[in-house]
N, C-alpha and C positions, 0 to 999 in steps of 0.2 A: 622353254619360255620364249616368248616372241615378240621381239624386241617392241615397244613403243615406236611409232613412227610418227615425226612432226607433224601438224596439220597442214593443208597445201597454203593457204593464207603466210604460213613461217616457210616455207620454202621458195613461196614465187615474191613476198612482196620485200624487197630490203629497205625499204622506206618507211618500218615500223612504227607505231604511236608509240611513245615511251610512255603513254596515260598518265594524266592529272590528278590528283587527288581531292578530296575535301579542303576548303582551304584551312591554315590551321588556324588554330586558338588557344597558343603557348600564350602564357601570361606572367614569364618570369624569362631573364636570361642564363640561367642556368639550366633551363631544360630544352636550350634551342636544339641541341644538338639530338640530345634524344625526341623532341618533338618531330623533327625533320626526319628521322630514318620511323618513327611512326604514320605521318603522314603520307610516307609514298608504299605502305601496307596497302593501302587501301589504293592502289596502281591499277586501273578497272580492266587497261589493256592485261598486266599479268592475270587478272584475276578471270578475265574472256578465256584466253590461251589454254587454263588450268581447265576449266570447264571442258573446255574439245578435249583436251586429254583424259581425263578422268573420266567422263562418258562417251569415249571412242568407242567403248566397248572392247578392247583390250582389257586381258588380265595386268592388273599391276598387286604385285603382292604388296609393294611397298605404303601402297593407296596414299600416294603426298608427291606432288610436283614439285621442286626448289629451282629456283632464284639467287641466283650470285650477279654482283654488279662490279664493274669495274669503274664506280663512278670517282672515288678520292682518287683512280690513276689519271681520269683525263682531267681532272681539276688541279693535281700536281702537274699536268704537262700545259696545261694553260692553252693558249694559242699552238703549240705544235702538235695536241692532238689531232689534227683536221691531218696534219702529216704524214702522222706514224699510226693510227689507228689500226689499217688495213695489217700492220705490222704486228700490230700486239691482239688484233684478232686472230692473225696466226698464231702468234705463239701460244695464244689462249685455245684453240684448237687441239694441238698440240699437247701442250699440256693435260688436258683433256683425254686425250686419245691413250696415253697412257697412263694414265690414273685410272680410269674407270672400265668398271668390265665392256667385252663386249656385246653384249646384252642391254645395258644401261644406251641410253639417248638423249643427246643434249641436240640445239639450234639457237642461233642467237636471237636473241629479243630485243629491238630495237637497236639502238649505237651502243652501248653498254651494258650488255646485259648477256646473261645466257641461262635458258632453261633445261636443265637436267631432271629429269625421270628414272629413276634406280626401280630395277627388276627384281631386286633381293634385298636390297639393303634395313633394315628397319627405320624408323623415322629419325633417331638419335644419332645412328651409324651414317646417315645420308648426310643430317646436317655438317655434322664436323667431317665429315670428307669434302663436302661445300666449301666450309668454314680453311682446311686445310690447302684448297686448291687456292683460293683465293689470297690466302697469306702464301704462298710460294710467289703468285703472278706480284703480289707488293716487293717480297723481298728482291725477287729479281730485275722487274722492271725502276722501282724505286730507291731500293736500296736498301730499304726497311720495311715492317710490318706494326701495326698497331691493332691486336687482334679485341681489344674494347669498341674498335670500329667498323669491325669486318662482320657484316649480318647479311645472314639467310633467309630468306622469305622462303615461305613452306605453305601451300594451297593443298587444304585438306578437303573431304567431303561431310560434312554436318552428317548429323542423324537423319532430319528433315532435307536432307537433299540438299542443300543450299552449301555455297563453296567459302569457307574459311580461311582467312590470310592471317597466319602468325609468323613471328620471327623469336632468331636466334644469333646472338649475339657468339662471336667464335668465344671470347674467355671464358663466358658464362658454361660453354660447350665443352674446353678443357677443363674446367673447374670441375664440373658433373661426372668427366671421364677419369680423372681421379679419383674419383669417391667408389667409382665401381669398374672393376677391371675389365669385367665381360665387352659393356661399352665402349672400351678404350680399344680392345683389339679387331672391333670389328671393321673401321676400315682396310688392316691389315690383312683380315680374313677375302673380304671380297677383292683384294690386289691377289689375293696367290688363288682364287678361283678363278683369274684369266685366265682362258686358254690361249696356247701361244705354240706356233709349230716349230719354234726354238727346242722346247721342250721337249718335243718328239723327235725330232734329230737328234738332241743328246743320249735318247732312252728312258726318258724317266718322267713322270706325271708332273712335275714341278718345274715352272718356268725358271729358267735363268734371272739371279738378282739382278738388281739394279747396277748397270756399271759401276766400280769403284775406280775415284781417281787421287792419286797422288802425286808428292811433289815430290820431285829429285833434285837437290841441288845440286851445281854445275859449278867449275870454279874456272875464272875468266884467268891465263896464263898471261897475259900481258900486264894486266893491272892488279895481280896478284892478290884477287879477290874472290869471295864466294857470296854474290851476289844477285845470281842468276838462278833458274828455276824452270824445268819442263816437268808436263804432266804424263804421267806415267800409268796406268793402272796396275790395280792388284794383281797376285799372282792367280787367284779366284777369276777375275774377268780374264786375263788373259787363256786362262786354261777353257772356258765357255767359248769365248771368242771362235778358238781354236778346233774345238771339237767340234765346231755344226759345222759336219761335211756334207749334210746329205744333199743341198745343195747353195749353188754358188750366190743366189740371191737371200738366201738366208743370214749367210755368214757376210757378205753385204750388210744387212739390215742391222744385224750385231755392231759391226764397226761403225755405222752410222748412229747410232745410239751412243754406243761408247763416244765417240768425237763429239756430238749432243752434249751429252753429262761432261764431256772435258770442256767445251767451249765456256757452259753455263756456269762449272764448277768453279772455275779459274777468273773467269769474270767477276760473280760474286764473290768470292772469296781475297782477290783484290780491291773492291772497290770496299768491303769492311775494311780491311788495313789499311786503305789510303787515307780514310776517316782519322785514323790512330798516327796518320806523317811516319807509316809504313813504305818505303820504298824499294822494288828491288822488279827487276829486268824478268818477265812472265813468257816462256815459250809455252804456245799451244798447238798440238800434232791437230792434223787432219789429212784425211788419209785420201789418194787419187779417187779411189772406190766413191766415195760422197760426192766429191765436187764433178767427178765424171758424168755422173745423173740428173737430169734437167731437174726430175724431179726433187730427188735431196740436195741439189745444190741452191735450186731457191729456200728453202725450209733452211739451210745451215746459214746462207749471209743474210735473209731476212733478221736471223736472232742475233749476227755480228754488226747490227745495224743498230742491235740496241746496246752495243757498248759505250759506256759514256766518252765524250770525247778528250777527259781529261787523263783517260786510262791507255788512250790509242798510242802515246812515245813511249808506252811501256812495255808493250806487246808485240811477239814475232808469230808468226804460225811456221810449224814445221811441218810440209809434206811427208808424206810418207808411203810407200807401195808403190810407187813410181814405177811403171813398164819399162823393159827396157826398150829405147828407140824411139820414146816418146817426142816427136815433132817437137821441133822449137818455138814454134806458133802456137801450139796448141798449150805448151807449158808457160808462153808467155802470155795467154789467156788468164791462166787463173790466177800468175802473180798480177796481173792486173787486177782482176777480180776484189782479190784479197789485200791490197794495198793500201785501200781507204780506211783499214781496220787494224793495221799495224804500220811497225816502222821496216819492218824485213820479214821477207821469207825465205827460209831454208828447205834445204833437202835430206831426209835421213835414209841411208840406203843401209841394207840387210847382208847387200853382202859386194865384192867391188863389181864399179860399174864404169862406161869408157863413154856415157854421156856427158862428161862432169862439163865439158865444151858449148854443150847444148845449154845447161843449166847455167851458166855464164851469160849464154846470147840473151837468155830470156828474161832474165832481170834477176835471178838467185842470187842471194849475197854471201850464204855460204852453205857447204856440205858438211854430213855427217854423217860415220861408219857406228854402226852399234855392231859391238862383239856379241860371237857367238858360243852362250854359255858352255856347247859342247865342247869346244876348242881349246885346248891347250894353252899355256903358256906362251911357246914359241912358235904356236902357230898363232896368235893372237900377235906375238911381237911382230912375225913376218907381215900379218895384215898390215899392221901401224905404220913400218918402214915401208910400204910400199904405198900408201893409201894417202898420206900425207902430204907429200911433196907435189900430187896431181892437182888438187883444188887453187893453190898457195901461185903455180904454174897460169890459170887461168884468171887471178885475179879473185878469188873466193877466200873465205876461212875453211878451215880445218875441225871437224869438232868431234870429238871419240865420245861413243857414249857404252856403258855397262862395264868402264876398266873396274878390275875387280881387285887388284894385289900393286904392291911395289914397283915390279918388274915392268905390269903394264904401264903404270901409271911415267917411270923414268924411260920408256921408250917414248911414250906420246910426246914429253918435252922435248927430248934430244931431236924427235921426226921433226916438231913443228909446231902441235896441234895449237890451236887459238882458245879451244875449252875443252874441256875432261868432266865428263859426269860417270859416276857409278858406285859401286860401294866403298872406294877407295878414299874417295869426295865425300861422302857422307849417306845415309840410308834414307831411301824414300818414307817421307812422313805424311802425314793430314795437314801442316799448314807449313808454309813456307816462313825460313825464320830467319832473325836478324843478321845483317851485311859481318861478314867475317874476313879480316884481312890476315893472306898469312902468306908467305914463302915457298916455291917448290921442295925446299930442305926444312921447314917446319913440314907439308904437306908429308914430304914422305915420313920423317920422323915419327907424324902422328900415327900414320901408317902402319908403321913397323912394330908399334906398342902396339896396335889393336889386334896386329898377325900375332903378337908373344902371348897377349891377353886372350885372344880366341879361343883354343883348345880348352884354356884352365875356365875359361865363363861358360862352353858349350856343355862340359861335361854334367855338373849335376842337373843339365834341360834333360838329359838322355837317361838318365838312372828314374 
């Protein structure tokens, strides 16, 4: 199939008509609202557009052009949309690019607008994949979604040749997708008919999921609390990740997705709790590989651009993959970078490193070792005792992450550490949960009941 291609009018002119409608002839205020997304049906610009596309003379099996607006975001953004536009046409992009096959072809239409053309999809499955896009760019950029608001325009071709503008209301579209299941699965259907050379690297016909991220809590050794939190992914993503060796731009691409889904995941998913006078201290990893590349390093602080700025004292980004010998200049580039978007940036390192000096000059506020699950006990203790006292020396914190047992957990405090996350602390979950104060002598306590309870709770998983 062959792809749709925009007409040259939507590629050369960025100075779109957004078209006028009829004027209207509501005659009550109860139907302004629906009178107003009626009246811009009749949008003569979308309805031109539809025309060149549908008799390009391309095959379209889908035979319907849709229409998604982003107009309630720039009416929520008021005067700072002339700002951040170029911003949330990125992310709209984006978002985009991975949602839809590739096959499917979207272009933006005017300041607000984007027109998508589906190469498979049926006309019910296109809309609420519309309908679904468009409620992610609300929840994400907004905060929320109101899917009795969020409508598709759909430009069909009449019998008589003549071109048809109907719409589609998202609820109305989840309502209908419950009544019939076939409908429901099929935007899921045309996501895993991507093709993706992720997929080929692994071996197997089926692209790699969608990253999963989680949250670890961390518990702060000073103020004897557990009210801190980094993102973690599943053991799922990380074994993907892992496995696409074929090549180095691949496995690239992976972790810039994964840091993607962490950035967005941890954003949204704080700015709900902060609604609820939910508070608690957010690390989010992002890895050298991302911010290294012009290209995904504009694409990743474009989207840290749109954190709100009431969530930024709550926020740290943790590096991660750090070279070793990485220039001081170089690393004090992207704590610059990343500074407008948190309060601290940290370092997590895989295994020890004799830059900690560097990472000091450059504006790092503190370091962190994650153990290695192969490791031992006392080769885990040796890392602690030795790994501790170098950051604490330069002026940095100390932070251990993946302690797993007692023994780690009572070397980290004896060394130093400032935080301790890993299964000893508690188990990476879906939502980060409320501020727990407790004792290194409660901590281990709890500890030690879960090491006596483990055996006796593992055994009937295994029968």
């Amino acid at each position: 199939m062959n792809a749709v291609q925009p007409p040259p009018s939507a590629q050369d002119d960025h100075t779109d008509r957004t078209g006028i409608g009829p004027p209207c002839h509501c005659d009550s205020a109860a139907k302004a609202a629906d009178c107003q997304a009626s009246c811009h049906l009749n949008d003569s610009s979308f309805r031109e557009r539809a025309k060149e596309i549908l008799f390009s003379g391309r095959l379209i099996t889908a035979g319907a052009v849709h229409l998604i607006g982003l107009d309630d975001i720039r009416d929520h953004l008021g005067n700072r949309w002339e700002r951040v536009k170029e911003r949330v046409h990125t992310y709209t992009d984006r978002l985009l690019e991975k949602t839809l096959s590739v096959h499917d072809v979207w272009f933006r239409h005017g300041d607000s607008q984007f027109i998508i053309v589906f190469a498979h999809a049926d006309l019910q499955a296109a809309q609420l994949i519309c309908g679904k896009i468009v409620e992610s760019l609300h929840q994400a950029l907004l905060g929320h979604s109101d899917t009795s608001q969020i409508i598709v325009k759909t430009a069909l071709v009449e019998i008589d040749g003549s071109i048809a503008v109907g719409s589609a209301r998202l609820d109305e579209l989840l309502n209908a997708a419950t009544q019939s299941k076939a409908p429901a699965s099929q935007p899921q259907a045309e996501e895993r008919r991507r093709p993706s050379l992720s997929a080929f690297a692994l071996g197997n016909d089926e692209p790699p999921p969608r990253p999963k991220v989680l949250f670890r809590p961390v518990y702060d050794v000073r103020h004897k609390v557990i009210s801190t939190y980094t993102c973690r992914p599943d053991l799922l993503t990380c074994r993907n990740i892992n496995q696409i060796i074929m090549a180095e731009f691949l496995q690239e691409e992976a972790i810039f997705d994964y840091d993607m889904e962490a950035l967005c995941h941890a954003v949204c998913t704080y700015n709900e709790l902060y609604k609820n006078n939910f508070r608690y201290a957010q690390t989010i990893p992002v890895h050298f590989e991302t911010l290294a590349s012009a290209r995904r390093r504009r694409e990743y602080l474009q989207s840290c651009r749109m954190i709100p700025s009431y969530l930024v004292p709550f926020l740290a980004f943790e590096l991660d993959g750090l070279p070793q010998g990485v220039p001081s200049g170089r690393l004090a580039e992207l704590v610059t970078l990343l500074r407008p978007f948190g309060r601290a940036t940290i370092v997590i390192l895989r295994e020890e490193n004799t830059d900690i000096g560097t990472y000091a000059r450059a504006g790092v506020k503190g370091v962190g070792l994650s153990m290695d699950v192969r490791d031992g006990d006392q080769r885990c203790i040796d890392k602690i005792n030795a790994f501790c006292p170098v950051p604490r020396k330069h002026g940095l914190f100390a932070y251990l992450d993946g302690i797993r047992n007692v023994e780690q957990f009572q070397a980290a405090i004896e060394a130093g550490a400032a935080y301790i996350g890993g299964a000893v602390v508690g188990k990476d979950s879906d939502l980060p949960k409320h501020m727990r104060r407790c004792t290194e002598r409660q901590m281990l306590l709890r500890a030690r009941v879960k090491a006596r309870r483990g055996p006796a709770e593992s055994g009937p998983a295994k029968s």
